[in-house]
C-alpha positions as CSV (number, residue, x, y, z in Angstrom):
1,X,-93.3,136.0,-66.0
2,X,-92.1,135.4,-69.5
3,X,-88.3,137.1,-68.5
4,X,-88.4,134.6,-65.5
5,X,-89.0,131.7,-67.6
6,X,-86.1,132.5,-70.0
7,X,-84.5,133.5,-67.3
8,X,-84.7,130.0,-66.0
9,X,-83.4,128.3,-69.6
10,X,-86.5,128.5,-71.5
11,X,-86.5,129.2,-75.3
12,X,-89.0,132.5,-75.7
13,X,-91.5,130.5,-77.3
14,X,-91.5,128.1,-74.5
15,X,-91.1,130.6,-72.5
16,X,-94.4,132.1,-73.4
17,X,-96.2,128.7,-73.0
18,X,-94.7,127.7,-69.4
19,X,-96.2,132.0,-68.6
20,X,-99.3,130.7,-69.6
21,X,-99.2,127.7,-68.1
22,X,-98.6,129.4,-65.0
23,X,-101.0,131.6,-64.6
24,X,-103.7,128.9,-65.3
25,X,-102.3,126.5,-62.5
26,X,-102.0,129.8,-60.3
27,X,-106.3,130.7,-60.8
28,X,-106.9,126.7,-61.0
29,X,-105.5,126.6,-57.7
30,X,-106.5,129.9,-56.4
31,X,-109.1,128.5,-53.9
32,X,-106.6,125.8,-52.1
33,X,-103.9,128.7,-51.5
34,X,-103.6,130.3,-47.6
35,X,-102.5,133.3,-47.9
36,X,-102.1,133.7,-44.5
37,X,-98.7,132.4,-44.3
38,X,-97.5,133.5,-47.8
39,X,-97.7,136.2,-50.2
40,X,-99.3,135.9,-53.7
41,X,-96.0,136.6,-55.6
42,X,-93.9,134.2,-53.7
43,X,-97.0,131.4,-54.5
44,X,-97.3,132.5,-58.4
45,X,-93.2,132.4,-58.4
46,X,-93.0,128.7,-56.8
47,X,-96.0,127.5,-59.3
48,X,-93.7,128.9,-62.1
49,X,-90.2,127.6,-60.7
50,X,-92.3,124.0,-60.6
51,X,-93.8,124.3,-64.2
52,X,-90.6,125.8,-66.0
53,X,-88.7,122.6,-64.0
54,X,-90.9,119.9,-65.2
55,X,-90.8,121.4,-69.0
56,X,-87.1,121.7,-68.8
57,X,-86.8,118.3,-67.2
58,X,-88.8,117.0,-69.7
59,X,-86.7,118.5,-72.8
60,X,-83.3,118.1,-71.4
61,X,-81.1,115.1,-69.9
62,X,-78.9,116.1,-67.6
63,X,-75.9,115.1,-69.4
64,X,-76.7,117.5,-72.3
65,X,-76.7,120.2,-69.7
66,X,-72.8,119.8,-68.6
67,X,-72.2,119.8,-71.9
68,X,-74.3,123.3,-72.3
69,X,-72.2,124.2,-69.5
70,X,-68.7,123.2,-70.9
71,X,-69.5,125.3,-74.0
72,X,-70.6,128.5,-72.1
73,X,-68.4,131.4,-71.5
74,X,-67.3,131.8,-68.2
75,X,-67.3,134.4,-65.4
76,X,-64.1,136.9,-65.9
77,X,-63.0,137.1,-61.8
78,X,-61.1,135.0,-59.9
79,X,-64.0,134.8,-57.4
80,X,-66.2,134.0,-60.2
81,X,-63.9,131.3,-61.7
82,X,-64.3,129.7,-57.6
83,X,-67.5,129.4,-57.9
84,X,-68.3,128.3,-61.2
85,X,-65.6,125.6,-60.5
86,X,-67.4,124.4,-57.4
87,X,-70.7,124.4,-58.9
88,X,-69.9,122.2,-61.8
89,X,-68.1,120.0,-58.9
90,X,-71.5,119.5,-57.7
91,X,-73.2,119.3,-61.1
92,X,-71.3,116.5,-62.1
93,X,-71.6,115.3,-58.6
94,X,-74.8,114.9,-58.6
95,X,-75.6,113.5,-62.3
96,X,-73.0,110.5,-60.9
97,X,-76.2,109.6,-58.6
98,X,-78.4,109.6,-62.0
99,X,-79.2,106.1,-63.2
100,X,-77.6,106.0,-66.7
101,X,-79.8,107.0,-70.0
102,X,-81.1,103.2,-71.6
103,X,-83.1,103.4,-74.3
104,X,-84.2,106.9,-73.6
105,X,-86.6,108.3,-77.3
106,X,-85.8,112.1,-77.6
């Protein structure tokens, strides 16, 4: 669980944390989960994607993300360089729906 949480932009000491964290939600919760029409994994997997998102969220601003994004090395194909292109289309997309940082303490 630790990989998927770097994995997912987590520092390794966050990372370790947001494991933890998981795993606690995941037995918290154990009672309310049907497993009927799920598996376990997929379950423990969604309580992590939803932990790692609200820690991430709550570190990051988007805007400091495209500029994460600009710094990073970029895929060597042609088909790579397509879609990279078109996902920071939709990044940037996107954050031009976000309201506008006021006043924001980091």
């Amino acid at each position: 669980m630790k990989i998927y949480m770097i994995r997912r932009g987590a520092a390794p000491e966050l990372a370790e944390d947001l494991a933890i964290e998981t795993f606690v939600n995941f037995w918290t919760k154990a009672g309310e989960c049907d497993l009927r029409d799920r598996s376990a994994a997929g379950w423990i997997f969604k309580i992590a994607r939803n932990t790692s998102i609200d820690a991430l969220r709550g570190e990051r601003h988007p805007s400091d993300l495209v500029a994460q994004m600009d710094a990073a090395p970029g895929p060597t194909t042609t088909e790579g360089d397509h879609l990279s292109a078109e996902r920071e289309n939709r990044v940037r997309s996107a954050m031009n729906c976000l309201p506008t940082r006021t006043g924001a303490s980091a």
